[in-house]
KETOR-522676 format. One line per field, with one value per residue: residue in one letter; x, y, z of N, C-alpha, C, O in turn. Coordinates in steps of 0.05 Angstrom, whole numbers, plus 5000, padded with zeros to 4 digits. Example, Ala and Ser with C-alpha at 12.3 -4.5 7.8 and 13.67 -1.06 7.14 Angstrom:
2
residuo = [A / S]
neast = [5264 / 5257]
nnorth = [4886 / 4955]
nup = [5156 / 5142]
caeast = [5246 / 5273]
canorth = [4910 / 4979]
caup = [5156 / 5143]
ceast = [5264 / 5258]
cnorth = [4934 / 5001]
cup = [5156 / 5157]
oeast = [5285 / 5268]
onorth = [4934 / 5023]
oup = [5169 / 5161]
END
This chain:
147
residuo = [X / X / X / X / X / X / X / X / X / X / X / X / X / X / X / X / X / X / X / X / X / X / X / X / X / X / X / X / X / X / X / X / X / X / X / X / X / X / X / X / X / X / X / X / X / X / X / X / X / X / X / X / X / X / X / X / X / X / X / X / X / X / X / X / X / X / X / X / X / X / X / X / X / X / X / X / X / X / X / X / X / X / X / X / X / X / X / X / X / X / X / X / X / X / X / X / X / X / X / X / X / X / X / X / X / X / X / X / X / X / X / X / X / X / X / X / X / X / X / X / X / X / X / X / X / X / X / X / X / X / X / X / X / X / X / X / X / X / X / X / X / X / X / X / X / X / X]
neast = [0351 / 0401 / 0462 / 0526 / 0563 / 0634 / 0622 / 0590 / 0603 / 0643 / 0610 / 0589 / 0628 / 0641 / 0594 / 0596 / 0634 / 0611 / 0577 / 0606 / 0647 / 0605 / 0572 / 0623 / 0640 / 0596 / 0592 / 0647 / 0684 / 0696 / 0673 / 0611 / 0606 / 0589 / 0530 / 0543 / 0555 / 0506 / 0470 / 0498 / 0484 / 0429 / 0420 / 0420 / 0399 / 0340 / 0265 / 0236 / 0248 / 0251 / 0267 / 0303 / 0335 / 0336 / 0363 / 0413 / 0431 / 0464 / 0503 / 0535 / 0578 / 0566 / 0509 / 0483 / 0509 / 0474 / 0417 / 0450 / 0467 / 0411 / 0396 / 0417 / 0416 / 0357 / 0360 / 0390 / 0376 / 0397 / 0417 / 0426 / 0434 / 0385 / 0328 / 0282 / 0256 / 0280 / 0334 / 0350 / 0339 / 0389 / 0438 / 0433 / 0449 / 0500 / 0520 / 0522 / 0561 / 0606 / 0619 / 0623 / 0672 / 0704 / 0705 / 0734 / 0777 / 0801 / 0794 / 0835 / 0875 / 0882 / 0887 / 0938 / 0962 / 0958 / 0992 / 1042 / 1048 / 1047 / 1089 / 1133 / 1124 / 1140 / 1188 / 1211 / 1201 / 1235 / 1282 / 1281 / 1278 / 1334 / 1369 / 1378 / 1368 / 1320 / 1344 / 1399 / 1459 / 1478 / 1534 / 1601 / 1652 / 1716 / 1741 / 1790 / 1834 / 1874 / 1925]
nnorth = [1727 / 1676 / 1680 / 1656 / 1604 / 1586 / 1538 / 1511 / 1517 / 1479 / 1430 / 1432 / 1418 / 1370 / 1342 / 1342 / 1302 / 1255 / 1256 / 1262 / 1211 / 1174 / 1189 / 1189 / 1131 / 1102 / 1130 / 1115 / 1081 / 1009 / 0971 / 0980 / 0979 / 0944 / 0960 / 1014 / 1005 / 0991 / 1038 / 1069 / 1053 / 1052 / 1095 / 1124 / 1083 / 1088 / 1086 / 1134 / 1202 / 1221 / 1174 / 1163 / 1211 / 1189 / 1149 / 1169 / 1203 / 1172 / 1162 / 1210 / 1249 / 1296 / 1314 / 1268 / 1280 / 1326 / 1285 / 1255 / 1290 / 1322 / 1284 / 1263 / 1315 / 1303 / 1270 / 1292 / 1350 / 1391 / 1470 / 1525 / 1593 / 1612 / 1581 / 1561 / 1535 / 1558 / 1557 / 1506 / 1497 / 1535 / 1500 / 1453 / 1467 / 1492 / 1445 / 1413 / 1437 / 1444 / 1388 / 1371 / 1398 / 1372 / 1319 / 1330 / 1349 / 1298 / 1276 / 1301 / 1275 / 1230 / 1219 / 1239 / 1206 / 1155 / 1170 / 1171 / 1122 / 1095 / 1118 / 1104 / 1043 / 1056 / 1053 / 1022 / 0977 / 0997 / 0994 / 0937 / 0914 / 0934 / 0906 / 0904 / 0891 / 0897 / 0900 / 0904 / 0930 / 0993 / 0983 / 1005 / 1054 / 1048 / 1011 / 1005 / 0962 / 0945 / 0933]
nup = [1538 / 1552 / 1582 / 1558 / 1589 / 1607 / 1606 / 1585 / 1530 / 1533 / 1547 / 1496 / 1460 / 1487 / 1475 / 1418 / 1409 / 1415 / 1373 / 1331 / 1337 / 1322 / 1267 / 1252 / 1241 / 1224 / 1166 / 1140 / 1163 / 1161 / 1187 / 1174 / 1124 / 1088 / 1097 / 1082 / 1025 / 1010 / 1022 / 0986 / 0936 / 0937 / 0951 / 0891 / 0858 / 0877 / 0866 / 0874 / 0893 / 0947 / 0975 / 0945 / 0968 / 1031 / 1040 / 1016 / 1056 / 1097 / 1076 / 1072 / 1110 / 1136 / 1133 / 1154 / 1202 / 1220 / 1234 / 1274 / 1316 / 1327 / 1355 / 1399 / 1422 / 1439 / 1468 / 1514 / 1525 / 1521 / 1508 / 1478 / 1503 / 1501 / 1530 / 1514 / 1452 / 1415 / 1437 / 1434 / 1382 / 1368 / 1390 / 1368 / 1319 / 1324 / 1353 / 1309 / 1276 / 1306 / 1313 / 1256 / 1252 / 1283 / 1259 / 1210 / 1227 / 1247 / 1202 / 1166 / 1199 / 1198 / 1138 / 1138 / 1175 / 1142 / 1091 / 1110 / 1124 / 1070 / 1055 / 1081 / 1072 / 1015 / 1019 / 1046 / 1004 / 0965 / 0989 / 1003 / 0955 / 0935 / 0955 / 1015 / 1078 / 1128 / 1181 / 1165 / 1163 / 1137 / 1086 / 1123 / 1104 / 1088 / 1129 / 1180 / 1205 / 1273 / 1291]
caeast = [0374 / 0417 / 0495 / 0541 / 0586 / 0645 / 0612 / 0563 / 0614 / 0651 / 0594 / 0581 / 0649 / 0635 / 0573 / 0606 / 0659 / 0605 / 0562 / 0630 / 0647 / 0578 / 0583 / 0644 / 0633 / 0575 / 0592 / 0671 / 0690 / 0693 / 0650 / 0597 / 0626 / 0561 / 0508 / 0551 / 0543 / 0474 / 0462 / 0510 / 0465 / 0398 / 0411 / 0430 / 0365 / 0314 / 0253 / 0234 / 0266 / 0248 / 0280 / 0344 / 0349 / 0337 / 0392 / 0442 / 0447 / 0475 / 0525 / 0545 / 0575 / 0556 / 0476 / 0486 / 0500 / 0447 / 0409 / 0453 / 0462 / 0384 / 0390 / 0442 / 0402 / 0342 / 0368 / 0410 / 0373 / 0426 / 0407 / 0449 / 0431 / 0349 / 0317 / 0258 / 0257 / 0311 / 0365 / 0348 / 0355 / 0419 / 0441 / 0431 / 0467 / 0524 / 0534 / 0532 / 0584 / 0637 / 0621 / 0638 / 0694 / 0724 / 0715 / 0751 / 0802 / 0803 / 0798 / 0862 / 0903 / 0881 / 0912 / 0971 / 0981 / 0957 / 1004 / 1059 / 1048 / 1059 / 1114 / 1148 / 1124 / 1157 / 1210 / 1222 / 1196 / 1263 / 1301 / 1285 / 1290 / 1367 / 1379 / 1377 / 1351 / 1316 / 1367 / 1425 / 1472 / 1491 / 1575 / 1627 / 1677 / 1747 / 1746 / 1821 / 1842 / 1876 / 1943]
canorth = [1713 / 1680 / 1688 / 1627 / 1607 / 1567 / 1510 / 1512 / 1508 / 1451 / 1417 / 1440 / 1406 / 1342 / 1326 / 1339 / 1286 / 1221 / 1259 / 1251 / 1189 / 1158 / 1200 / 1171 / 1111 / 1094 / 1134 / 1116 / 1056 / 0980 / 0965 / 0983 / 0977 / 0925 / 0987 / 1031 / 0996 / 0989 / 1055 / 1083 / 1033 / 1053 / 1131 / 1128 / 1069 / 1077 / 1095 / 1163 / 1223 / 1212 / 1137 / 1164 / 1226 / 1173 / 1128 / 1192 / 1215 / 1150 / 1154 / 1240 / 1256 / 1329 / 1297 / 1249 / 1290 / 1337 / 1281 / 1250 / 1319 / 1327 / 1252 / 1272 / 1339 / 1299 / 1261 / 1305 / 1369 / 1410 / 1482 / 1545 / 1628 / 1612 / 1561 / 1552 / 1524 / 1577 / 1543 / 1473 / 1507 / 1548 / 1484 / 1445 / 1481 / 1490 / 1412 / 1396 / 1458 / 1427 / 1354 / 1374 / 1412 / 1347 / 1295 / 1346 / 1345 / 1269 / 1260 / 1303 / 1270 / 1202 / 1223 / 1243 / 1181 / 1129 / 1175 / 1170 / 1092 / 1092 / 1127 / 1081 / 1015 / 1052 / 1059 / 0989 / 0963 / 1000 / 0977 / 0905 / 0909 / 0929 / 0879 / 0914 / 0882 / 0923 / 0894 / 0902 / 0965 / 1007 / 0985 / 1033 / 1053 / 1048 / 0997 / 1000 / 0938 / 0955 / 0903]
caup = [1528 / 1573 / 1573 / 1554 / 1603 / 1593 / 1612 / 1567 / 1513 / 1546 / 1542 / 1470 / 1459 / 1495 / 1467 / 1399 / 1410 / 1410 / 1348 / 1308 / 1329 / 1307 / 1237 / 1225 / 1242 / 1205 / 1134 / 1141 / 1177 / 1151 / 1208 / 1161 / 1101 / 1064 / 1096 / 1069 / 0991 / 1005 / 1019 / 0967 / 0912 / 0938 / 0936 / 0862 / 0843 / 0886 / 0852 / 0887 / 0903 / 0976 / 0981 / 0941 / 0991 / 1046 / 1032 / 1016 / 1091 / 1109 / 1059 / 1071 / 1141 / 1146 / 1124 / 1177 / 1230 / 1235 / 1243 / 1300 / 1332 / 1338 / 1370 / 1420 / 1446 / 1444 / 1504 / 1536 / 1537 / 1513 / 1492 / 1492 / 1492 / 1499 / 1542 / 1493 / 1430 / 1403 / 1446 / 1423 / 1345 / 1366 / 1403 / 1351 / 1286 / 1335 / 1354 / 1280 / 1260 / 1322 / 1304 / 1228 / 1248 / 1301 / 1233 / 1187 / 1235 / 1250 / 1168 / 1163 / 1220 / 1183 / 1114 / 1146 / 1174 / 1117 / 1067 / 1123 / 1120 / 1048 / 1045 / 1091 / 1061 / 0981 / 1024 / 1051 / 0987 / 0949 / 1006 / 0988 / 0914 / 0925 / 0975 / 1040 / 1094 / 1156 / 1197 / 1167 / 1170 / 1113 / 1087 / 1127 / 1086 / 1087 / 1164 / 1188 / 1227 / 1279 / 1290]
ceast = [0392 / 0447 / 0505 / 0567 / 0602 / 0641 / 0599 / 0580 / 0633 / 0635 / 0588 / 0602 / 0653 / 0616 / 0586 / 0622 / 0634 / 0591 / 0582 / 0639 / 0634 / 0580 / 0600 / 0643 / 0621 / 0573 / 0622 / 0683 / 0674 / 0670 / 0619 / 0596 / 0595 / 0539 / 0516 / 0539 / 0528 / 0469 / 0465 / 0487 / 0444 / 0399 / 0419 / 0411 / 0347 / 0295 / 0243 / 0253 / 0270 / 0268 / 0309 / 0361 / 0358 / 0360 / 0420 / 0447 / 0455 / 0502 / 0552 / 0548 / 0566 / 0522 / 0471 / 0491 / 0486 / 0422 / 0416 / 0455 / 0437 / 0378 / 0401 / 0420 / 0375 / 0340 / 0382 / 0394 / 0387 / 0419 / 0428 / 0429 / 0395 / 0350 / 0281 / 0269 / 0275 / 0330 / 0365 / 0362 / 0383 / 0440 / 0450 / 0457 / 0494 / 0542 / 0539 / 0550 / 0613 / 0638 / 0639 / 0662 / 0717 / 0728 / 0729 / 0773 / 0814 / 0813 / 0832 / 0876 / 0903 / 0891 / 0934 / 0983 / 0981 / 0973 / 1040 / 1074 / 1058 / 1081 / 1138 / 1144 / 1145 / 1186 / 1225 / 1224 / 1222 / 1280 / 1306 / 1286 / 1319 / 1376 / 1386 / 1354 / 1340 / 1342 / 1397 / 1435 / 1481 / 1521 / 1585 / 1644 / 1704 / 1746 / 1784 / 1811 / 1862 / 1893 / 1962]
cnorth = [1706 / 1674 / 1657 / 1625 / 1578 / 1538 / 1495 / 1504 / 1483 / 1433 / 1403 / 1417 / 1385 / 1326 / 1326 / 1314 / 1260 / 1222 / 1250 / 1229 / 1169 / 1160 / 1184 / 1149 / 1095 / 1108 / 1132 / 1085 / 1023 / 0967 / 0966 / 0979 / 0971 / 0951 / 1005 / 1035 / 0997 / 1014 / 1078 / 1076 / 1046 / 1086 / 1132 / 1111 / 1065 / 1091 / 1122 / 1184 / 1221 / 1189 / 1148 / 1181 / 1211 / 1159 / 1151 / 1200 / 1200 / 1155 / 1192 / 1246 / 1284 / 1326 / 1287 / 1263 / 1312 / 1316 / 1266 / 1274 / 1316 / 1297 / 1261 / 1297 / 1326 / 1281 / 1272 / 1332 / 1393 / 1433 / 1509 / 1572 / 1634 / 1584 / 1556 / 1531 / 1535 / 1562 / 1521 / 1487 / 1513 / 1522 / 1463 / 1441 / 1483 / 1461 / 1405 / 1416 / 1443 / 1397 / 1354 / 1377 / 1379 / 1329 / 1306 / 1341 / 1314 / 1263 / 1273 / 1284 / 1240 / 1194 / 1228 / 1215 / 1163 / 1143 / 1169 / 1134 / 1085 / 1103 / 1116 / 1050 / 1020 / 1054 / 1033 / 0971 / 0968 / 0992 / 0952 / 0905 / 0921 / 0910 / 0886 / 0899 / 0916 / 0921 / 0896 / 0931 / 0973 / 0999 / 1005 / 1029 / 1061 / 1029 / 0991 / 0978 / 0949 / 0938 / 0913]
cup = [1552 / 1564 / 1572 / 1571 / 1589 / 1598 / 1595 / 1537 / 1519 / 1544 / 1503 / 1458 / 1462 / 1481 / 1435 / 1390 / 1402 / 1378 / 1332 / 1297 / 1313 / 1276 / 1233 / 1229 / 1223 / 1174 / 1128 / 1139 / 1157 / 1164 / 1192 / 1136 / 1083 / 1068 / 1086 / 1036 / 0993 / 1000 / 0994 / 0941 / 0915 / 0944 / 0906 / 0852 / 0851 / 0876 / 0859 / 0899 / 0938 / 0986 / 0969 / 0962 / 1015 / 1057 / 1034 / 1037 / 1100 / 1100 / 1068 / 1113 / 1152 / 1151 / 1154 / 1202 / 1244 / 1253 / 1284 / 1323 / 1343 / 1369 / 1407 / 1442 / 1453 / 1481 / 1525 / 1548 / 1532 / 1500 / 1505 / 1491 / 1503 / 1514 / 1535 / 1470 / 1417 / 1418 / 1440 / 1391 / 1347 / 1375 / 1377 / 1323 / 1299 / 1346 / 1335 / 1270 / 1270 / 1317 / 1276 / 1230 / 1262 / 1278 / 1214 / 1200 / 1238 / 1222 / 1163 / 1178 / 1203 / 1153 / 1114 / 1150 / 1158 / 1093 / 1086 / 1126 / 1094 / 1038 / 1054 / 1081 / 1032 / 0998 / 1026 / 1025 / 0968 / 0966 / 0995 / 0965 / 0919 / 0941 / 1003 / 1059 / 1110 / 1173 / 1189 / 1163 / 1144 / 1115 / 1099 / 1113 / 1101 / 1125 / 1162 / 1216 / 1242 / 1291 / 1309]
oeast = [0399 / 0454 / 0493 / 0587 / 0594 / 0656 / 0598 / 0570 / 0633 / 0647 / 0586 / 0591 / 0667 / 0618 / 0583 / 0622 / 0640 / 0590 / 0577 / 0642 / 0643 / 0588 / 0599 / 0649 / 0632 / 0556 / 0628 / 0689 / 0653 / 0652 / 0602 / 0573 / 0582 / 0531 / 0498 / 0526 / 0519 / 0462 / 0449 / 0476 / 0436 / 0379 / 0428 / 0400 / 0332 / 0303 / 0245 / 0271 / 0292 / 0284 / 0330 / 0384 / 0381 / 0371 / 0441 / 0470 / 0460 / 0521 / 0576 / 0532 / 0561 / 0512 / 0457 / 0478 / 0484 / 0411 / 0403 / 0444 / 0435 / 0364 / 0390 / 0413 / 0365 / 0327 / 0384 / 0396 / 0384 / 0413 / 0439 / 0409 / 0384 / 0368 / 0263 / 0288 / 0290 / 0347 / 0388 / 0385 / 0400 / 0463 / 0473 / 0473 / 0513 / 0566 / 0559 / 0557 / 0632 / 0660 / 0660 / 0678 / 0737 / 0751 / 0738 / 0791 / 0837 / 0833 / 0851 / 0895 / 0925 / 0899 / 0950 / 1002 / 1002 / 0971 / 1059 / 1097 / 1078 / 1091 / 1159 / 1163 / 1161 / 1207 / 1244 / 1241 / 1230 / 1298 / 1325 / 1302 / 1332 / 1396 / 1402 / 1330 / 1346 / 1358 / 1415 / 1421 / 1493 / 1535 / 1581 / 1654 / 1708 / 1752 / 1797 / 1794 / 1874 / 1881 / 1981]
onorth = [1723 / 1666 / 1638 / 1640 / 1561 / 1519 / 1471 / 1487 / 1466 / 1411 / 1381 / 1397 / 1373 / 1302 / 1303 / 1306 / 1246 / 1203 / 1230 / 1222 / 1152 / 1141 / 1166 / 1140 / 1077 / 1100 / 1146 / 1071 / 1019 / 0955 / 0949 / 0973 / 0987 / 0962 / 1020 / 1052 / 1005 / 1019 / 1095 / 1094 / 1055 / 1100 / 1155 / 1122 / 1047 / 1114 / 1135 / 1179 / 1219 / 1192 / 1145 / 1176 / 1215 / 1159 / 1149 / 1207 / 1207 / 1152 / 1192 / 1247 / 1290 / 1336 / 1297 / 1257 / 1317 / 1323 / 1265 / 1272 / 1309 / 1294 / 1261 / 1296 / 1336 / 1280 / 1265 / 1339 / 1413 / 1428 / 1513 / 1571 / 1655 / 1567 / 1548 / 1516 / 1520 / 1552 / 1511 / 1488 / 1502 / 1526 / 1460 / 1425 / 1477 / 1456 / 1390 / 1409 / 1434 / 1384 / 1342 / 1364 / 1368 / 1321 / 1290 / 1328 / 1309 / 1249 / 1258 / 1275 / 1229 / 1172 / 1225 / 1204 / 1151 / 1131 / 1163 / 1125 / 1070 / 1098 / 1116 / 1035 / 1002 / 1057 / 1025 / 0953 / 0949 / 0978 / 0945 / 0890 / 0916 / 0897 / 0871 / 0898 / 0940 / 0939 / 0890 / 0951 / 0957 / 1003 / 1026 / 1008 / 1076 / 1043 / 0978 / 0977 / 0966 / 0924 / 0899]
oup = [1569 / 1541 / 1583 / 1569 / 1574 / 1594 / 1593 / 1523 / 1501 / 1539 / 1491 / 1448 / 1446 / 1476 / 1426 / 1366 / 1382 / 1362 / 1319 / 1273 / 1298 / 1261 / 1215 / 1206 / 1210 / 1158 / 1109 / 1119 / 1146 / 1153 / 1201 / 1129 / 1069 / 1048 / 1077 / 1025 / 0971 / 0977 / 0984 / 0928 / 0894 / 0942 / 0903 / 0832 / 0843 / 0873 / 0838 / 0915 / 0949 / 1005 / 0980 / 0971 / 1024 / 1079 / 1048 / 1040 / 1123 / 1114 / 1068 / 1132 / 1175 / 1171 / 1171 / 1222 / 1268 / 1274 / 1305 / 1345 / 1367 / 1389 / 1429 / 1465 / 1473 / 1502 / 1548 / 1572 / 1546 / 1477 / 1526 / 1477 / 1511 / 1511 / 1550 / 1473 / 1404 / 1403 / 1441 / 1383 / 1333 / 1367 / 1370 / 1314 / 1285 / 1347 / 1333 / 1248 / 1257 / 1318 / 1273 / 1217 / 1252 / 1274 / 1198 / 1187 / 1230 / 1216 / 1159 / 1165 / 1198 / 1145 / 1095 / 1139 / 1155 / 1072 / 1072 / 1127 / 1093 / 1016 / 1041 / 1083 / 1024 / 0985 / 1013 / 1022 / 0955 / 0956 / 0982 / 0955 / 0898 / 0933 / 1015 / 1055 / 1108 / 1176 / 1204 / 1160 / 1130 / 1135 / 1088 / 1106 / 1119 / 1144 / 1146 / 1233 / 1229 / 1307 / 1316]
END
């Protein structure tokens, strides 16, 4: 067994970052949006269990990034604890645990702000239904002139 230095997890860390992006990307993003419906359609009627599973890892980002994980170490080489086939496995289950964990976090920070958005548009939107502009200033009361 060999020891994990912190390099090793820096790495772990880095390579995590493009698995995520991809994931979300491709089961998230507009960018995809029509492969998305496709896939969504053709895991729910395609005639075999096989063809529906098929289709469903497109559609599931946790699904989805085992397989990009495996993609990722397949080119890089990337193995932690064992320099056999055990550190590819351990390597492995650990890029898709920190990938999961980076889009959980991404998905929160992205509900924060699209509920942050809406709460500022009901805001503007009661603004303008009483007749408040953006620009203009709330009445001061009582203005003394000053003669």
């Amino acid at each position: 067994m060999i020891e994990i230095a912190s390099a090793d997890l820096l790495r772990l860390l880095v390579l995590a970052l493009p698995v995520a992006a991809i994931v979300w990307t491709i089961t998230h993003e507009d960018l995809f949006r029509e492969f998305q419906d496709y896939c969504v359609n053709r895991s729910q009627s395609a005639g075999s269990l096989a063809g529906r599973k098929f289709f469903y890892l497109f559609t599931c980002e946790y699904c989805f990034s085992h397989y990009v994980s495996a993609g990722v170490l397949a080119l890089t080489g990337f193995h932690l604890l064992y320099a056999d086939w055990r550190g590819y496995l351990i390597a492995w289950l650990a890029l898709v645990w920190v990938a999961n964990h980076l889009i959980s976090i991404y998905g929160r920070l992205r509900l924060g702000i699209r509920s942050e958005r809406l709460e500022i548009g009901l805001k503007e939107a009661v603004s303008e239904r009483a007749g408040v502009t953006k620009m203009e200033e709330p009445p001061k009361a009582h203005q003394r002139k000053v003669g």
